[in-house]
C-alpha positions, 0 to 999 in steps of 0.5 A, a space after each residue: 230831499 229837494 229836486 231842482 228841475 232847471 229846465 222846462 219838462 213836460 207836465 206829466 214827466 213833472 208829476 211822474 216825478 213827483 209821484 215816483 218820490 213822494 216825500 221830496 220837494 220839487 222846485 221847478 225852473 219858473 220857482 225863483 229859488 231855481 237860480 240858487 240851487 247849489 245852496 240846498 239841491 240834494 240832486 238837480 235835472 237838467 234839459 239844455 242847461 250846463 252844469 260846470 265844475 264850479 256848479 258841482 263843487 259850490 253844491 255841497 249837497 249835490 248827490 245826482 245830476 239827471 238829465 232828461 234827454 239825451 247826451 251829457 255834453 252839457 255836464 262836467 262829467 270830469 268835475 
């Protein structure tokens, strides 16, 4: 399973997360595969970046989108 966090978290969320699901791949935001994440992420976590609906359907293997915070104005909830 590959996770990619777009946004910059906490470090101790970061390996809250990690521990919590030991056998997935976190790719953090600073990671240059960030910028492609539709082409492999099996879920994504978003702080303050958008997820469009043309986000969703280019990720063919998207199952979750999590957001850290509050709110999910930035993300195509329609899509």
């Amino acid at each position: 399973m590959k996770i990619y966090v777009l946004d910059p978290i906490h470090e101790a969320a970061v390996r809250a997360f990690a521990q919590t699901v030991p056998d997935m791949e976190l790719v953090l935001w600073s990671d240059t595969r960030a910028a492609n994440w539709h082409e492999d992420a099996d879920g994504v976590v978003v702080r303050a970046s958008r997820v469009t609906g043309n986000d969703i359907h280019k990720a063919h293997k998207l199952k979750v989108i999590g957001r850290h915070g509050v709110g999910v104005d930035a993300i195509d909830l329609a899509a």
